[in-house]
N, C-alpha and C positions, 0 to 999 in steps of 0.2 A: 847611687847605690848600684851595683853590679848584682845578676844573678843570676847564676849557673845552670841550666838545666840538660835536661837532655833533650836530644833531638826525637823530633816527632815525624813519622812515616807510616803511610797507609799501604798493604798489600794486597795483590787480590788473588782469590782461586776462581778464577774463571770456568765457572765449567760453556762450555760450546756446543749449543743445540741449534741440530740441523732438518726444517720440517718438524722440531719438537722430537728429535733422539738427539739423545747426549752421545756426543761426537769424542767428548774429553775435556781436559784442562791446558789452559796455555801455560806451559813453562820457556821461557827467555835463556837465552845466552847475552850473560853481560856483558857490553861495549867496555865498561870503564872498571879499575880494579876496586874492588878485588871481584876477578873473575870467575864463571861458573853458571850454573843453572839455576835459574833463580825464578822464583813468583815475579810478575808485573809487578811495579809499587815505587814508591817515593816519597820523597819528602812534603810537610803539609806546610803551604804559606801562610806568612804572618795573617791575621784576619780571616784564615779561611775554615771551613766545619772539616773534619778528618770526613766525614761523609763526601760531599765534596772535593777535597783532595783526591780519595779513592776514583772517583769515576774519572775527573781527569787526569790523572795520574794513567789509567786504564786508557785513556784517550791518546792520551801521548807517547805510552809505550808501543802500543798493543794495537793502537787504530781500531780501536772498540768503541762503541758506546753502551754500558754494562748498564742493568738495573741489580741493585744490592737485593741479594733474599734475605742471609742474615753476619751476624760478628761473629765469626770463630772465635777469635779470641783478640785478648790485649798479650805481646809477647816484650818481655822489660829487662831482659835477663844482661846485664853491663857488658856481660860477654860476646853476647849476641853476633857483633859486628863491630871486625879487628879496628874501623878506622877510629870511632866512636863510641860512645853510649847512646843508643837508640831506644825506641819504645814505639812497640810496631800496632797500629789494629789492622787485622788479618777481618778483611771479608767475604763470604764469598758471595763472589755474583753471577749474573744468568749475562748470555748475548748470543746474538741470531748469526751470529758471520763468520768467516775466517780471522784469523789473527793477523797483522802484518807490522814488521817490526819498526821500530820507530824510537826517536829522542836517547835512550842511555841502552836499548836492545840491539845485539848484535844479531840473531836473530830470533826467531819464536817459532814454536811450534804444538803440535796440540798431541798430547798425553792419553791415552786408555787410562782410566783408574787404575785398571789391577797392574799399567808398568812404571805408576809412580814411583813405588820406591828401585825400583831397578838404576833409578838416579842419583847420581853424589851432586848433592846440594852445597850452595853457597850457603853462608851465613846458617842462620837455625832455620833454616827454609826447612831440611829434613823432617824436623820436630813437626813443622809447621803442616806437612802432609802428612803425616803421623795421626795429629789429631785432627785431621780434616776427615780422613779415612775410618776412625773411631766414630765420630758421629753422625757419619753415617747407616750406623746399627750392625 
């Protein structure tokens, strides 16, 4: 028997504290298409926890190693991302260093909050800083 699903991929909002100030969040330029500015993240391997995949996912873009604070959210939307049907969990997480681009990041760099949206996002990444910037109060 055959069956269908969609594909699973973890994101992250990093925010970057330096001596414990929030420095900002890493947002990537994509190496591979579809191109654009996008959250760190990817796809989760067979066997493995989305928790998990998250940080190294984070490892391998980002040359981070992130501690998760909490799930934004689960993002399902078919449309989401033109190549596929995706289904994302967005986390966001804490780390002590600089970013440095790596594996599917052309490059990366670290964001002030208040010039997130000043960016056109890839895929529903916009959405995705949208509601990251809402709960934060």
């Amino acid at each position: 028997m055959s069956i269908e699903t969609p594909f699973i991929t973890a994101d992250g909002i990093v925010e970057i504290y330096i001596e414990d100030v929030l420095q900002g969040v890493v947002l990537i330029e994509r190496l591979n298409p579809p191109y654009g500015t996008a959250l760190p993240g990817g796809f989760m391997d067979i066997g493995e926890r989305i928790e998990t995949c998250a940080v190294r996912e984070m490892r391998e873009e980002i040359g981070l190693d992130v501690e998760i604070t909490s799930l934004l959210g689960i993002y399902s939307d078919p449309k989401r991302d033109p190549r596929f049907h995706t289904v994302s969990a967005v986390y966001v997480c804490r780390a002590e260093a600089m970013p440095v681009a790596g594996d599917d990041a052309k490059s990366c760099r670290v964001i002030a909050r208040a010039d997130l949206l000043n960016e056109v996002y890839a895929f529903d990444h916009r959405t995705i800083v949208e509601d990251y910037l809402k709960s934060l109060g």
